[in-house]
Structures are given as structure tokens and as C-alpha cells.
C-alpha positions as semicolon CSV with decimal commas, in nm:
position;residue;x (nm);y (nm);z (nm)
1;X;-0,110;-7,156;-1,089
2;X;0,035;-7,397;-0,899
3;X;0,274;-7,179;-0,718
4;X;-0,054;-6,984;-0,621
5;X;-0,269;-7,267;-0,469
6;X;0,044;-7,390;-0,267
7;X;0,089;-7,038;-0,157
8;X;-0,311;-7,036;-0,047
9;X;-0,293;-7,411;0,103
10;X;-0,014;-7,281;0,332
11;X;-0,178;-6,959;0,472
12;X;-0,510;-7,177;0,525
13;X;-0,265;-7,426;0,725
14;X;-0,101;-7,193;0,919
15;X;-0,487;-7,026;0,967
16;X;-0,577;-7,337;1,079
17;X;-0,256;-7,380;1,313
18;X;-0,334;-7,029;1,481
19;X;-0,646;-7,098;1,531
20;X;-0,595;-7,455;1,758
21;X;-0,300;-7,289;1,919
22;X;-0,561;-7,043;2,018
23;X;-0,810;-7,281;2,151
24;X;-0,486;-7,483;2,357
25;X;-0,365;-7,143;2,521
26;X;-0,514;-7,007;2,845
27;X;-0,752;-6,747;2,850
28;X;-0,845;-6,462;3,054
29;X;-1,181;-6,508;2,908
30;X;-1,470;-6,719;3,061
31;X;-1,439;-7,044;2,905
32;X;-1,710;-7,142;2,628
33;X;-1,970;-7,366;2,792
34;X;-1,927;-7,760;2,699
35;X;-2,144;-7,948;2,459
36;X;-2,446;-8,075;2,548
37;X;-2,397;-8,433;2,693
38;X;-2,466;-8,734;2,535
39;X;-2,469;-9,103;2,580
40;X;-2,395;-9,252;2,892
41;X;-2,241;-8,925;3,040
42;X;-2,576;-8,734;3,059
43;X;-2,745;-9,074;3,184
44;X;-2,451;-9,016;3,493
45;X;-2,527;-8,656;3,514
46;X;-2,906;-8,730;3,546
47;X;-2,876;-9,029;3,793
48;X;-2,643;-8,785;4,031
49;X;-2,953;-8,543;4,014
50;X;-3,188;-8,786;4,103
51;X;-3,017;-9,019;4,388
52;X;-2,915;-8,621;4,544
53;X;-3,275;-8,505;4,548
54;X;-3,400;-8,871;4,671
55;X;-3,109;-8,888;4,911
56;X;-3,243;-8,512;5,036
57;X;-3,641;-8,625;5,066
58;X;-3,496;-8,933;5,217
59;X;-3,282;-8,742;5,495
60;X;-3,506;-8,468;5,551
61;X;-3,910;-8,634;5,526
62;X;-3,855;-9,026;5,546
63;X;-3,965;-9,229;5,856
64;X;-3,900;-9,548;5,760
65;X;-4,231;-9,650;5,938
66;X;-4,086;-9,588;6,241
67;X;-4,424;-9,443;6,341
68;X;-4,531;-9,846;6,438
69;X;-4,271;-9,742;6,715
70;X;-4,298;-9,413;6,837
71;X;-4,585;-9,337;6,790
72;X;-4,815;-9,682;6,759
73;X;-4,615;-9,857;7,062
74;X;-4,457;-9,555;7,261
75;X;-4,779;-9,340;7,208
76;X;-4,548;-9,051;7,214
77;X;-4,759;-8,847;7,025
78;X;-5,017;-8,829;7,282
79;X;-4,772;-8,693;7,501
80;X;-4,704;-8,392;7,262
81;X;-5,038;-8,314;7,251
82;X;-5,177;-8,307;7,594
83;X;-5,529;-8,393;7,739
84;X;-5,687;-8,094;7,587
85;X;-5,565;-8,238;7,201
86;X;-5,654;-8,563;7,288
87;X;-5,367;-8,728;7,429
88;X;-5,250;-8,748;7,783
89;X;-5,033;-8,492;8,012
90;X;-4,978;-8,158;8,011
91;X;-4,852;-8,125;7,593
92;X;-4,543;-8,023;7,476
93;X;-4,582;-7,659;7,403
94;X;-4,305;-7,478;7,112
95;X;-4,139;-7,316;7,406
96;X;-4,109;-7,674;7,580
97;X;-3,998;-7,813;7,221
98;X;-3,735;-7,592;7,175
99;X;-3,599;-7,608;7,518
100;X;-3,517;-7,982;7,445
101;X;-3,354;-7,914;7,147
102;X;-3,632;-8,018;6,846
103;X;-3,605;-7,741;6,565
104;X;-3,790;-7,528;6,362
105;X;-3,757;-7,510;5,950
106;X;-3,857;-7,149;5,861
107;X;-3,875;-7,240;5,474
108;X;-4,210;-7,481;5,612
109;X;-4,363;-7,158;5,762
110;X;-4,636;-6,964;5,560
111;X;-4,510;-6,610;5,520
112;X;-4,820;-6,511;5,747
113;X;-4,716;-6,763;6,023
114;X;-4,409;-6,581;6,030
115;X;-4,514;-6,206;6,050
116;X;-4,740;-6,329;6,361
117;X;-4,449;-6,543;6,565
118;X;-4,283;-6,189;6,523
119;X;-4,573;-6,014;6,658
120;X;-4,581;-6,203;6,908
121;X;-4,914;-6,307;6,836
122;X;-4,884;-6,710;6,829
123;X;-4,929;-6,852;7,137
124;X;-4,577;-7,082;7,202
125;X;-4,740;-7,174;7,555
126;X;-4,931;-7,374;7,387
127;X;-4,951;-7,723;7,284
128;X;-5,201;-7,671;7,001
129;X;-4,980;-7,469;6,838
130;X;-4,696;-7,787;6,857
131;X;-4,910;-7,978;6,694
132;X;-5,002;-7,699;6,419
133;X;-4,602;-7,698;6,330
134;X;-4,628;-8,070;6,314
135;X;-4,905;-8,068;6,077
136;X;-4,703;-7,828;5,813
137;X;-4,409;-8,074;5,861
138;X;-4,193;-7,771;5,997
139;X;-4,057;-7,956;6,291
140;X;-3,725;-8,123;6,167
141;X;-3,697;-8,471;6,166
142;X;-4,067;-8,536;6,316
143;X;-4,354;-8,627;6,136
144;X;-4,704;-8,630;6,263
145;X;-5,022;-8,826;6,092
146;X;-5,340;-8,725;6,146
147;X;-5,692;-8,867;6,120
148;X;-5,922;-8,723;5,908
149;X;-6,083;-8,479;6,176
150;X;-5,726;-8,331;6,208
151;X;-5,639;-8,511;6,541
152;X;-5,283;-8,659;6,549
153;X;-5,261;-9,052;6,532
154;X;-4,939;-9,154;6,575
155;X;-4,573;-9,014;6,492
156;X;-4,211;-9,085;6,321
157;X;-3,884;-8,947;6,340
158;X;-3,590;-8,874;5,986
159;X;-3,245;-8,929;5,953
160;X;-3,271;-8,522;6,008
161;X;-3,424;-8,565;6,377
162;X;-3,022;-8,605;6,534
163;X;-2,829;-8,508;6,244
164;X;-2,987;-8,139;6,151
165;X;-3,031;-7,807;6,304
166;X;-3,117;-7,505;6,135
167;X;-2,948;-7,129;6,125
168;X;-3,132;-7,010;6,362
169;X;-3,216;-6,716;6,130
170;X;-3,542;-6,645;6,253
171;X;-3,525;-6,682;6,576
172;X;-3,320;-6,943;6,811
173;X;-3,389;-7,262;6,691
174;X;-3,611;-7,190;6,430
175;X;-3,412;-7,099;6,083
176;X;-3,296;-7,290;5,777
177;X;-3,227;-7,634;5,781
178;X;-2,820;-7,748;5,782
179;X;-2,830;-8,109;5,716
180;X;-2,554;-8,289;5,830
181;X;-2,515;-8,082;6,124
182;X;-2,537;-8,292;6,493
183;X;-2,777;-8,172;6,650
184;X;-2,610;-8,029;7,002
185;X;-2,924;-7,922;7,151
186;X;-3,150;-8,236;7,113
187;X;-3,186;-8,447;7,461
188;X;-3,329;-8,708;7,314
189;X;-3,325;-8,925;7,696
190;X;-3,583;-8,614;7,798
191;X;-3,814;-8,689;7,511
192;X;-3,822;-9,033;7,484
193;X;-3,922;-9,004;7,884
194;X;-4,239;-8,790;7,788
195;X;-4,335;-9,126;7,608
196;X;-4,647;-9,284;7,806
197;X;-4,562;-9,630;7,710
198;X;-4,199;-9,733;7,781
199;X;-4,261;-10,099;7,816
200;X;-4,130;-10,187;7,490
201;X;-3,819;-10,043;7,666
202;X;-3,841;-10,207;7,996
203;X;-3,939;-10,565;7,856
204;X;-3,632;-10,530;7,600
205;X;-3,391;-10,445;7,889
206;X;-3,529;-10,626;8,158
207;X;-3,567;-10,323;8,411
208;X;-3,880;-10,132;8,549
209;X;-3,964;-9,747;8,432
210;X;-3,786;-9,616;8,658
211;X;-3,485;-9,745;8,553
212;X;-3,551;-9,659;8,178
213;X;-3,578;-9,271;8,250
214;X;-3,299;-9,238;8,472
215;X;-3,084;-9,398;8,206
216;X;-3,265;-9,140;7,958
217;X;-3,178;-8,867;8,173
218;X;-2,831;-8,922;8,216
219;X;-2,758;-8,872;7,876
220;X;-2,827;-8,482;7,869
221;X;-2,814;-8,266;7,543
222;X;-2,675;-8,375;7,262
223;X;-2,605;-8,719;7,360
224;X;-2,760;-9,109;7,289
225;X;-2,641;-9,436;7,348
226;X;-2,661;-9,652;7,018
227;X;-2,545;-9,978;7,199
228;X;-2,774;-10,005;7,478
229;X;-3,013;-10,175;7,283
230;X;-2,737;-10,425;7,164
231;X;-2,533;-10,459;7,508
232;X;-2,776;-10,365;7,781
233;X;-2,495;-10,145;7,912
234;X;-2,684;-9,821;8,066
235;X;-2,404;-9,700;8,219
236;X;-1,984;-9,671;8,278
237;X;-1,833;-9,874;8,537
238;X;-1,743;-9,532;8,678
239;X;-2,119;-9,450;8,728
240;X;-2,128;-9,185;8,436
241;X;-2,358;-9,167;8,178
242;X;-2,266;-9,444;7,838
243;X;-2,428;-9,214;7,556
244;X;-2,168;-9,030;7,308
245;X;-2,230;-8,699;7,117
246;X;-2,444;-8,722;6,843
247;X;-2,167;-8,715;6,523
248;X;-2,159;-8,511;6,217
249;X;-2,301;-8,634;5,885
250;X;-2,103;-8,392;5,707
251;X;-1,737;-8,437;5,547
252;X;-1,790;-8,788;5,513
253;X;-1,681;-8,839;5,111
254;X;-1,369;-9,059;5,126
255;X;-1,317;-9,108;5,481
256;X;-1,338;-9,489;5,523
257;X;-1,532;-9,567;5,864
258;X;-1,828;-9,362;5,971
259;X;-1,833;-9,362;6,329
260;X;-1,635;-9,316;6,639
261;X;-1,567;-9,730;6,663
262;X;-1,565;-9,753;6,269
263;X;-1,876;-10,033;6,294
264;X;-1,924;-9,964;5,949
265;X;-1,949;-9,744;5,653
266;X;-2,243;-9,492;5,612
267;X;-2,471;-9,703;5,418
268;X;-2,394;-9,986;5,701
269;X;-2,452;-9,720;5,955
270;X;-2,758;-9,556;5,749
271;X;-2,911;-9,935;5,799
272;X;-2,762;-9,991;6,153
273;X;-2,988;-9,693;6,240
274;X;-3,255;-9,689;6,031
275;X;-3,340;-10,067;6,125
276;X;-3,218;-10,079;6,518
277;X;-3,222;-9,685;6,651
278;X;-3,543;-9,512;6,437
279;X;-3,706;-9,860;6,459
280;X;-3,805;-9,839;6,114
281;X;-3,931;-10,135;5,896
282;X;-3,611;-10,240;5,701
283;X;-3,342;-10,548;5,668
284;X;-3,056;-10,534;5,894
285;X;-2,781;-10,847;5,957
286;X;-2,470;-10,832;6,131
287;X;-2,423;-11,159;6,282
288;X;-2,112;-10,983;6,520
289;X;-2,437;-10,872;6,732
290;X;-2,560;-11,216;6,788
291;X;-2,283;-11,301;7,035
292;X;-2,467;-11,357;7,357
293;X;-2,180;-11,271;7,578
294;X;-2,094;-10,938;7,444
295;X;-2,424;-10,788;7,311
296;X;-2,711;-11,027;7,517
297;X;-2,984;-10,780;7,423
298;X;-2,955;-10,820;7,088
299;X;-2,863;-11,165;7,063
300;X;-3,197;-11,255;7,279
301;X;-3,441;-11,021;7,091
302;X;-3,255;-11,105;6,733
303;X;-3,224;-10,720;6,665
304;X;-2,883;-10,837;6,459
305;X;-3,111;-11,052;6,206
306;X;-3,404;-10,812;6,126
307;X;-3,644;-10,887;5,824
308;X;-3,906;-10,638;5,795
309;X;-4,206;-10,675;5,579
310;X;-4,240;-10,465;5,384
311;X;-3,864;-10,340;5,420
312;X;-3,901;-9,907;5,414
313;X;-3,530;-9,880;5,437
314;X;-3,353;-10,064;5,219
315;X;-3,416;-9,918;4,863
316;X;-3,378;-9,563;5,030
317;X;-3,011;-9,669;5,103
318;X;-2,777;-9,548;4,816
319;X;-2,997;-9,237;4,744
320;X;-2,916;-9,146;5,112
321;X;-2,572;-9,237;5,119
322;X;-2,557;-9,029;4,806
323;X;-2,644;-8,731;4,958
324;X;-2,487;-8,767;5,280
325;X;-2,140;-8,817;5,079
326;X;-2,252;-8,466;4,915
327;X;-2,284;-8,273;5,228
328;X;-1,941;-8,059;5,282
329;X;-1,787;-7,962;5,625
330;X;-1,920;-7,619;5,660
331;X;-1,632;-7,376;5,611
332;X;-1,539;-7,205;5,969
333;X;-1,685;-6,815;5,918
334;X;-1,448;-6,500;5,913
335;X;-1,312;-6,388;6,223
336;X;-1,371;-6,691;6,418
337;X;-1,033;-6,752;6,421
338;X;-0,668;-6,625;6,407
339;X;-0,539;-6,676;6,051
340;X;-0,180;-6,548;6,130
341;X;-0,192;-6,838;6,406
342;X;-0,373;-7,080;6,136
343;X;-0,066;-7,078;5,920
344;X;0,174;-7,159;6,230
345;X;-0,009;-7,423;6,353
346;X;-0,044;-7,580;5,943
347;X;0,274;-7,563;5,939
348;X;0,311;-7,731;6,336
349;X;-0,014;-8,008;6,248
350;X;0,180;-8,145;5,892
351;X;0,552;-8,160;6,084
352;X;0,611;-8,129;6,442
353;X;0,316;-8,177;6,587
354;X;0,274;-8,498;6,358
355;X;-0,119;-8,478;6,366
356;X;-0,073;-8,566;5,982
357;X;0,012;-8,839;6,077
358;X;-0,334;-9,010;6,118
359;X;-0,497;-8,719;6,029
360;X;-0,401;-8,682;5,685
361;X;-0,507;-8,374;5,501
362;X;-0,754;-8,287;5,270
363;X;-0,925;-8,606;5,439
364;X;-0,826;-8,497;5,801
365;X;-0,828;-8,900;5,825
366;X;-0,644;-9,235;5,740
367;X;-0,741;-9,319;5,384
368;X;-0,782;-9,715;5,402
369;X;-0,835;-9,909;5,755
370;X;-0,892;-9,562;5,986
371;X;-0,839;-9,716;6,294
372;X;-0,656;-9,751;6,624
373;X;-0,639;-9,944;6,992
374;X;-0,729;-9,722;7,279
375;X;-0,393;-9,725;7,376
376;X;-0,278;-9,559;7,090
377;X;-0,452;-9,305;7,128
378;X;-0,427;-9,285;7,495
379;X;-0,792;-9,326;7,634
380;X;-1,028;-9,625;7,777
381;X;-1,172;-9,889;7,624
382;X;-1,496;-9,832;7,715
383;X;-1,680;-9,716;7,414
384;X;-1,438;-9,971;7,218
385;X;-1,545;-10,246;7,364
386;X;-1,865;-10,220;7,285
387;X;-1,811;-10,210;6,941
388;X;-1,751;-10,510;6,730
389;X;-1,395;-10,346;6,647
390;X;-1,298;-10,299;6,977
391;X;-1,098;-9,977;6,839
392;X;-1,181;-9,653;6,750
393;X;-1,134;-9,410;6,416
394;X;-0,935;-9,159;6,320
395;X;-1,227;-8,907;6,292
396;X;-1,200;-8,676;6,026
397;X;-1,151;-8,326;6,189
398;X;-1,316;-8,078;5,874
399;X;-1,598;-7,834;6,017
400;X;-1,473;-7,859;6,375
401;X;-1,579;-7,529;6,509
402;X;-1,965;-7,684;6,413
403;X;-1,944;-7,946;6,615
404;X;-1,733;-7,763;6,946
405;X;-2,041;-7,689;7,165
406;X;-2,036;-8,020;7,382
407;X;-1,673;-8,136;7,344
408;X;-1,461;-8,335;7,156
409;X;-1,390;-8,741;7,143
410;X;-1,709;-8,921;7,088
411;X;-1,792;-8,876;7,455
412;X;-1,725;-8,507;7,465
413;X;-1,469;-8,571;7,745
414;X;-1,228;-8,294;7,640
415;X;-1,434;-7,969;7,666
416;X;-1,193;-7,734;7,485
417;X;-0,954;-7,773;7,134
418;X;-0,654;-7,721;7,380
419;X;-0,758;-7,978;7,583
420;X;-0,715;-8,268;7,305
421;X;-0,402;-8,069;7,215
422;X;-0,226;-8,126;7,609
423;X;-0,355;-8,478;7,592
424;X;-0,216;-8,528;7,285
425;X;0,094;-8,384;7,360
426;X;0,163;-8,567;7,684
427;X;0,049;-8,875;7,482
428;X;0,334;-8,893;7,242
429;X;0,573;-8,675;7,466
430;X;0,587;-8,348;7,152
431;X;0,720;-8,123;7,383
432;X;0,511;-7,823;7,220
433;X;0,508;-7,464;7,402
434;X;0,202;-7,320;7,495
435;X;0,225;-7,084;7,210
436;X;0,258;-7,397;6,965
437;X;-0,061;-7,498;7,112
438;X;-0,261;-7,229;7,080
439;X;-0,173;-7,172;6,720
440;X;-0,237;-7,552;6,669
441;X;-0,615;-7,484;6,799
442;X;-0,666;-7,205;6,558
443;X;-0,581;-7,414;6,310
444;X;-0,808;-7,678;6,391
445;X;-1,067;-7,430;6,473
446;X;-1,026;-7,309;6,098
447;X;-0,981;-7,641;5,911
């Protein structure tokens, strides 16, 4: 008998054995789904839900009250909708709109909207038609308020006004939203101009009207200057224009510095924004923009010491930086570039070429302190300088071919890929053939 059970214990053990052995070993089979979660890690799971769908209404439909501005104090609305809606002008009609960049979400257009724009049977000549898209909060980044009769009152811009643009999948510039994508087409100098008031403008920088739109204008598409209100520095000492291309929001997770001078992180920059550029009501302090001799704007109007009340901007903080650290560089499509030559110039980035160097992959930037003197990287101080660092990042180079329309650098002054590779290479002296270079670009067109 017992000779039997010890015989039965040992085939259930070595049952048992197979059967965890079994579990350990990899599988050609799906694996089973995990349990449930419990505890703390489902209260994780369910706070990432929330702060990315807060972060998302936050990007996409917040205005931080920044209607007090633009629309209360600039009266830019009126603008939009012309004498014959009430306001002042001619109106901005959806051809006009588009032809200055703003963009259309698709997704916010009723299904019968749609079929007429294809008809052709909305009039885009029109103004009243503007203000119809503004009403059914298709218009990314802008939202209009209206009175009760319908009329518009004033008007506020989102996070989503500079950094989205849609797929153009209806038609061009109307389409599904990409967040996180700079908006290239957006002249932002050419709309603020429509505004009728621009004294808030004029008394901030001491000049007349005249002076405010030509500044506006030099900027062009895809372009604004977020240190003029801080520095009063409209233009270079060359004569050209001081804006820089409106950045990326994407591919930001784990790169240290958010912007071209590395001000600040996102959240920083989220409240640099927010507070100083949308002119929403928030807190903002950085006490490096009270120094009267380099940023006497801001250090005479107190822009660096803003106290809101009530403060729209600061609880909406992490949820946005949430989702902004969730948007990915979009992946360059097939066929846009040469992946025999991508493999080449991987191989020419990590070693010879010593782009890895700063540009360390899967970041495509410095992990720790990103940054670097203009004369390390061979360029002017200019947009340094006006930056409390005085230096500028290593940006992170994911999603390039997105962002290629207007240049590269933060001032666009290289038009092409191969014309940051020749600077580079006459920079540190790399000695790379032309055929070197041109597989380098396709590799930085595919990153």
C-alpha cells in the first residue's frame, strides 16, 4: 500500500512539474489574458485613463479664459464675422480661414454638412458660414461663445490652435485632427492683424499700430515669436523677422527640455504659454523674466509674476502634460524614403557621422541636461540670448519628415535635411562624401 501511494504521489509531482514547465516555456499560442487588477494597480490603470482623456479635452477644447483676451480686449471675433454678422470688416470667410492656415475637424461635421461641402453647395465665400463651423466647435483650437440669439460674443484659442492640424482627409485642411502636430500653415502675425483692437499690443510694447502689424507680418506661416512679449525684441539685428517655427508636441516622453532654448520642461512650458502666449487666466512665476535689462517688457508689466483669479490653468497642468507625453512621433509612411539608404546612413548617424553623439537614439536627444552654446553647434546667439539659458537643446529628431515643410533649426534657416547635414559636416570637419550624406538624410527622413 505504501509502495502504491508513493508510486501515485510521484506521478502527481511530476504532473504537477510538467504542467509549470509548461506555463514557463514559450508559446506559439496567444498568451492567456492577465487577471483582473486589483489594489493599487487598477487605481494606476484608471488614473492613466482619466489624466489621458482630461489631458485630450484639455489640448483639444480648453481656453483657459483666454477669451477676456482675444476676444473681450482684441474684439477679434468681430473681425471674423464681418458687418453683416455683427462685427466689423469684411468677415473671414472658410476660404479666407483656410488660406491662413486655421483647420477644419471633419469628426465635428454632421454627416449632412459633409455631403453638401462636397456638393458644393455650402457657400465658403462666406463669413456666415465661418461662424456656423465655429458654433459646432469644428474649427481647431478656436472657440466661439455666443449670446443667446446665436450672435458670437467673444472668442478663445487651445493648446490645439499652433500645435494641431488635421489629415486633410476630406479636403485640404479639413480632415482628422493630429494633435501634436505644428501647425505649418497657421500665420498667426496675419490673424492677430485682423484684430480691431491692438492697443493692448501697442501700450504693452510701446509702439503705434503700425508697428504691431508689420512685426505680425514678418513672421509668415508657421512662425511666432514667444519672447516679444518678454524682450520687446520685434526683430534680428540683421533686419529679419525674430519668430521661430512653431515646434512639435509630439515625441516628447523622456526628452529632458521642451523647447529650442530648453526654458523649461512641458508642464513649465504648458504654463509659460498658457499664462503669457494664450493669455489665459492661470499662475505663472519665473523670476529670470523680471530682469529689467534683458526682458524690460516683462519686467515692467510683471508678466513673470502672474496671479490670476480664478487660475483656469493650473489644475489642467498634469492632465495635459499627461497626454502630451502620450503623443508618439508619427512613424514616416512607406515609400517616403530609401530604406536601402536608411540602413547606411544608421549605420553612418551611430559611428562616423557621430550624430549619436548628442542625439542619442531611441531618444534622438541627450538624456539629462540637453543642452549646448551656440558655438557648439555652430550658429548665432540670437534666439539664445533671449532665453534665460542662453543655449539651445539638442532637439529630439523622431517624426522629422512631419515637421520638414518650413525648415529645420528653430528658425527654419536650413530649408532642406542636406542642408543641416553640410553644416554639420563643415562644423566638426567629418569629411563625409556626398553619397554619405544623402544616405544620412534618408535616414533622418525615416527616423
Amino acid at each position: 500500500m505504501q509502495k502504491k501511494a508513493a508510486i501515485i504521489a510521484t506521478c502527481i509531482g511530476a504532473g504537477l512539474l510538467g504542467v509549470a514547465i509548461a506555463a514557463a516555456a514559450p508559446s506559439s499560442k496567444k498568451a492567456a489574458a492577465p487577471a483582473a487588477q486589483q489594489g493599487f494597480d487598477a487605481a494606476i490603470t484608471r488614473h492613466a485613463d482619466t489624466m489621458l482623456e482630461e489631458g485630450r479635452r484639455t489640448f483639444r477644447y480648453d481656453t483657459f479664459g483666454s477669451e477676456a483676451f482675444w476676444g473681450d480686449a482684441l474684439q477679434l471675433h468681430k473681425a471674423i464675422a464681418g458687418v453683416k454678422n455683427g462685427g466689423v470688416g469684411p468677415g473671414v470667410s472658410p476660404k479666407t480661414a483656410l488660406a491662413v492656415g486655421l483647420k477644419v475637424d471633419s469628426d465635428a461635421l454632421p454627416s449632412a454638412l459633409k455631403k453638401q461641402i462636397a456638393a458644393g453647395k455650402v457657400n465658403l465665400d462666406d463669413p456666415a458660414t465661418t461662424l456656423a463651423l465655429l458654433k459646432l466647435n469644428a474649427v481647431v483650437g478656436v472657440t466661439a461663445f455666443t449670446n443667446k440669439d446665436g450672435s458670437v460674443r467673444s472668442m478663445g484659442i487651445q493648446c490645439a490652435f499652433c500645435h494641431s492640424t488635421v489629415d486633410n482627409s476630406f479636403a485640404p485642411g479639413i480632415g482628422k485632427r493630429l494633435d501634436g502636430w505644428p501647425n505649418q500653415d497657421l500665420n498667426v502675425g496675419a490673424i492677430v492683424s485682423l484684430a480691431p483692437n491692438l492697443k493692448p499690443f501697442t501700450d504693452l510694447l510701446g509702439v503705434d499700430v503700425a508697428t504691431v502689424k508689420k512685426v505680425l507680418a514678418s513672421w509668415g506661416p508657421g512662425r511666432y515669436d514667444a519672447f516679444l512679449n518678454k524682450d520687446g525684441k520685434a526683430l534680428r539685428p540683421d533686419g529679419k523677422q525674430a519668430g521661430t517655427l512653431i515646434p512639435p508636441a509630439f515625441g516628447l516622453a523622456g526628452v529632458d527640455l521642451a523647447t529650442s532654448t530648453g526654458s523649461g520642461s512641458v508642464t513649465y512650458w504648458n504654463a509659460y504659454v498658457g499664462v503669457t502666449q494664450m493669455h489665459g487666466l492661470g499662475t505663472y512665476f519665473d523670476a529670470r523674466f523680471g530682469d529689467k535689462d534683458q526682458y524690460p517688457v516683462s519686467a515692467k508689466s510683471g508678466a513673470w509674476n502672474t496671479r490670476e483669479k480664478p487660475d483656469r490653468v493650473t489644475a489642467k497642468l498634469a492632465a495635459l502634460h499627461f497626454y502630451q507625453l502620450s503623443i508618439p512621433a508619427p512613424k514616416a509612411p512607406a515609400g517616403s524614403y530609401d530604406k536601402a539608404a536608411f540602413e547606411r546612413g544608421k549605420a553612418l548617424f551611430n559611428s562616423p557621422g557621430k550624430c549619436a553623439t548628442c542625439h542619442v537614439p531611441p531618444l534622438f536627444t541627450e538624456p539629462g541636461h540637453n543642452m549646448h552654446t551656440p558655438a557648439e553647434i555652430g550658429i548665432d546667439s540670437f534666439q539664445a540670448d533671449r532665453s534665460p539659458t542662453h543655449m539651445y537643446r539638442t532637439a529630439p529628431l523622431a517624426g522629422l519628415w512631419a515637421h520638414q515643410k518650413r525648415g529645420f533649426f528653430h528658425d527654419g534657416r536650413f530649408a532642406t535635411l542636406l542642408d543641416v547635414v553640410n553644416h554639420y559636416n563643415a562644423h566638426f570637419k567629418l569629411n563625409l562624401s556626398d553619397a554619405d550624406k544623402k544616405d544620412l538624410v534618408e535616414y533622418l527622413k525615416g527616423i
